[in-house]
C-alpha positions in Angstrom: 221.9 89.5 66.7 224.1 91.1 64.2 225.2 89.1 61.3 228.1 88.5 60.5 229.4 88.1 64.3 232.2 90.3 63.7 230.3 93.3 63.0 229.3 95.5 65.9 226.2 97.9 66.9 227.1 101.5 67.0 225.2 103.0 69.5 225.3 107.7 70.9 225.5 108.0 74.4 223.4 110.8 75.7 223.1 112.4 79.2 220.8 115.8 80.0 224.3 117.9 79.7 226.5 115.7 76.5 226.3 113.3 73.7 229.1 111.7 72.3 227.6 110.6 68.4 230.1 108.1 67.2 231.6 108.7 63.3 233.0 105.6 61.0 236.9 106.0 60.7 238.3 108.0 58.0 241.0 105.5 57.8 239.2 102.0 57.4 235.7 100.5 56.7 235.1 98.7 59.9 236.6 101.6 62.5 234.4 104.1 64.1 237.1 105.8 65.9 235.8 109.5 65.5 233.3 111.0 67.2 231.1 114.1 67.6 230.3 116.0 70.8 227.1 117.4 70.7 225.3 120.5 73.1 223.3 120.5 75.7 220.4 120.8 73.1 221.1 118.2 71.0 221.9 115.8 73.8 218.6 116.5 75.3 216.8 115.3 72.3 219.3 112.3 71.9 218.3 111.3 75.2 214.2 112.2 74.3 214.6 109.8 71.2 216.4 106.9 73.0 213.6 106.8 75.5 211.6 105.8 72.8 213.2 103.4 71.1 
């Protein structure tokens, strides 16, 4: 659970090839709007490190 309700989790998404690393909004405190695309490399690890969560 995430208190308060309105706030969200902010989660990467990973595959072997791509990640997509989510940024907060340059515009606002609550929008993550912006996002970074990441390598094959750094995907690979993204993916390595969610596994272990």
């Amino acid at each position: 659970m995430v208190e308060p309700a309105a706030a969200l989790e902010r989660f990467f998404v990973a595959s072997e090839t791509a990640a997509v690393v989510p940024l907060p909004s340059f515009d606002g405190a609550e929008g993550f709007d912006r996002g970074v695309l990441l390598s094959r490399e750094a995907a690979v690890g993204l993916v390595h490190q969610g596994r272990e969560a």
